[in-house]
N, C-alpha and C positions, 0 to 999 in steps of 0.2 A: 954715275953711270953703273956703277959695280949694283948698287940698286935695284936700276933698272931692270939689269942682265936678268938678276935673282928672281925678280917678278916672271918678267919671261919664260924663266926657264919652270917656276911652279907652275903660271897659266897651261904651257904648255904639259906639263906634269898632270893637270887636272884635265884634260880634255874628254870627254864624257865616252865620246864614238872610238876608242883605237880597236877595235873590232872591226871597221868598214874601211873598207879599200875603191877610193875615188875610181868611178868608171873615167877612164883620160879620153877626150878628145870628145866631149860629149858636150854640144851647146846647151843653154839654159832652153826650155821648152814649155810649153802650157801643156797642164795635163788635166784629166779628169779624175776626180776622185772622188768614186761613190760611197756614201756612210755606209756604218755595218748593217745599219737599220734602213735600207735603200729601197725595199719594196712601197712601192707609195698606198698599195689596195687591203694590205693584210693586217691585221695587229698581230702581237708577238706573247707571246705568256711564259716568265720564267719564274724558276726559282731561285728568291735573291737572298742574299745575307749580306748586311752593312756590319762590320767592325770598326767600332769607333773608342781607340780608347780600349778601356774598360768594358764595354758596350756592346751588346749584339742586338742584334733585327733583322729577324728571318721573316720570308715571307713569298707572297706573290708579287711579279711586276708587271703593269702590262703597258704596255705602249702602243699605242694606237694614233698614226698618222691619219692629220686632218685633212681638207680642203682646200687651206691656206696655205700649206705647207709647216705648217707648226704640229707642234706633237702633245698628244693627252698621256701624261705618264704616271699610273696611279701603283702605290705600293701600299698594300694588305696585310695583313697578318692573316692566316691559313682557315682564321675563323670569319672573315671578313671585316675585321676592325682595317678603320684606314692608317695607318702609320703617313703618309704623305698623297697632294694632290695636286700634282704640278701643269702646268700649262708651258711647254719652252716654242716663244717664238722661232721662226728661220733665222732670225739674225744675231737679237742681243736679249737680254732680260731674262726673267722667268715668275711667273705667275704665279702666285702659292694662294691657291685654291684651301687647301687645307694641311696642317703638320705637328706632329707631336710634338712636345713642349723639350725632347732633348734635341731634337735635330732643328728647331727654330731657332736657328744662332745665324744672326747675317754670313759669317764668315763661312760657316759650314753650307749654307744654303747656295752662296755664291759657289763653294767646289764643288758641290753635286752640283749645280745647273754645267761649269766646264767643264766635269766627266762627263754628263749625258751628251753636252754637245761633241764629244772625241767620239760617239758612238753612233749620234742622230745625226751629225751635221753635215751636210756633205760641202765638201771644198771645191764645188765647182770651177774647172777654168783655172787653177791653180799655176802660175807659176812657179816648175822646179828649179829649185837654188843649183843642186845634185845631184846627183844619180851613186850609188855602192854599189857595191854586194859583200854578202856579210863573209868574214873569213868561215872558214869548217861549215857555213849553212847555205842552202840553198834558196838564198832570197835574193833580191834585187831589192832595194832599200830608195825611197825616194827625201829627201827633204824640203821641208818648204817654210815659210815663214808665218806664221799666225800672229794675231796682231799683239799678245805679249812673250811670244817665244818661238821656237822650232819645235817643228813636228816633222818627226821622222816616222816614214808607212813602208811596213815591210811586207813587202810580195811575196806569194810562195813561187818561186822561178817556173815550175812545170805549168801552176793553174794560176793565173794570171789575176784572178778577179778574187783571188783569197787573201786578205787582209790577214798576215799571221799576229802583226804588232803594230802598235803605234806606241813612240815614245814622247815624249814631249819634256822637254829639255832646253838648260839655258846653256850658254857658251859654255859652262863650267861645269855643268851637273846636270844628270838625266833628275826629272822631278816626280812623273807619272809616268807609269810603265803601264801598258793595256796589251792584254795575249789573249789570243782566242784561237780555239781547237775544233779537232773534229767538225769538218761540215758536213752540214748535210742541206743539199738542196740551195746551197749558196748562200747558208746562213751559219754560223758556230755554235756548236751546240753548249761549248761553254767560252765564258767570256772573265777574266779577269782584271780588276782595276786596282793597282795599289802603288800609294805613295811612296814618294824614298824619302820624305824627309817629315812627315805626318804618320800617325797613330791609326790609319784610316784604310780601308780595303773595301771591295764590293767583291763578290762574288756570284755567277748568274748563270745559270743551268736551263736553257730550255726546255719548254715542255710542249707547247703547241701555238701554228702560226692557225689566225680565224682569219676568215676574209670578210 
């Protein structure tokens, strides 16, 4: 038992969130949750840099919401070489159109398709597990369950519809942290995705929405 305890008492030592302070008396609820990329009419054009590793790849990104509801998401180099050409369904997979011969690695192509979907996907109809709010910050924090972890979306409390973060995290450790700043016009003008336990970063600056 003495064991046991020991276990217990690390798990509880490692708990990812002690920062969020349960809202009490809050039922579980269905929510809506629009992606950062929620306009369905526009494409999007940033300035991206992938840190991989050793490895940089600066560029343009554009993403350009279909018909289907799947997304065209093509990344450039500033001279127009394609560094990647992705096609990400609404639901699961992703398309590779075309991709440079470092970032063709299943493993890698599988995490860029789950970061793009933290950003494209939207979790409609979600059921929230809980409701926070973060200690010293003004957000209202949601949690929900994705089908290999939690994802936590953090609200700006005053503007409702601003996605300041999403974490995405297991029972024991936050994994992918995503922030995003400065909006403008209900979109962030910058966007960051970096891992906590990988070599691996995006970084994504806006520059103009087309319609």
């Amino acid at each position: 038992w003495c064991f046991s305890l020991l276990l217990l008492l690390l798990l509880a030592g490692c708990t990812p969130h002690k920062d969020l302070v349960k809202v009490k008396n809050k039922e579980a609820e269905t929510k809506d949750f629009a992606s950062v990329f929620h306009n369905r009419l526009s494409a999007h054009i940033l300035n991206m840099s992938i840190q991989f590793k050793e490895s940089n790849f600066s560029g343009l990104l554009v993403v350009r919401p279909m018909e289907d509801n799947s997304h065209r998401i093509v990344f450039t180099t500033k001279m127009g070489n394609k560094l990647f050409d992705f096609l990400l369904p609404p639901q699961k997979g992703l398309q590779v159109n075309s991709c440079i011969d470092p970032l063709n690695k299943k493993l890698l192509l599988y995490i860029l398709e789950q970061d793009l979907r933290l950003l494209v996907n939207s979790y409609w109809k979600q059921k929230v597990r809980k409701e926070f709010v973060a200690k010293g910050e003004e957000h209202q924090v949601f949690k929900i369950k994705s089908p290999s972890s939690f994802l936590y979306y953090y609200f700006d409390a005053k503007k409702e519809k601003e996605i300041r973060k999403i974490e995405k995290a297991s029972r024991l450790s936050k994994k992918v942290i995503v922030t995003m700043d400065d909006y403008k016009e209900e979109f962030p003008s910058k966007i960051r995705i970096e891992h906590q336990h990988l070599k691996l970063s995006l970084e994504m600056k806006l520059l103009s929405v087309k319609q």
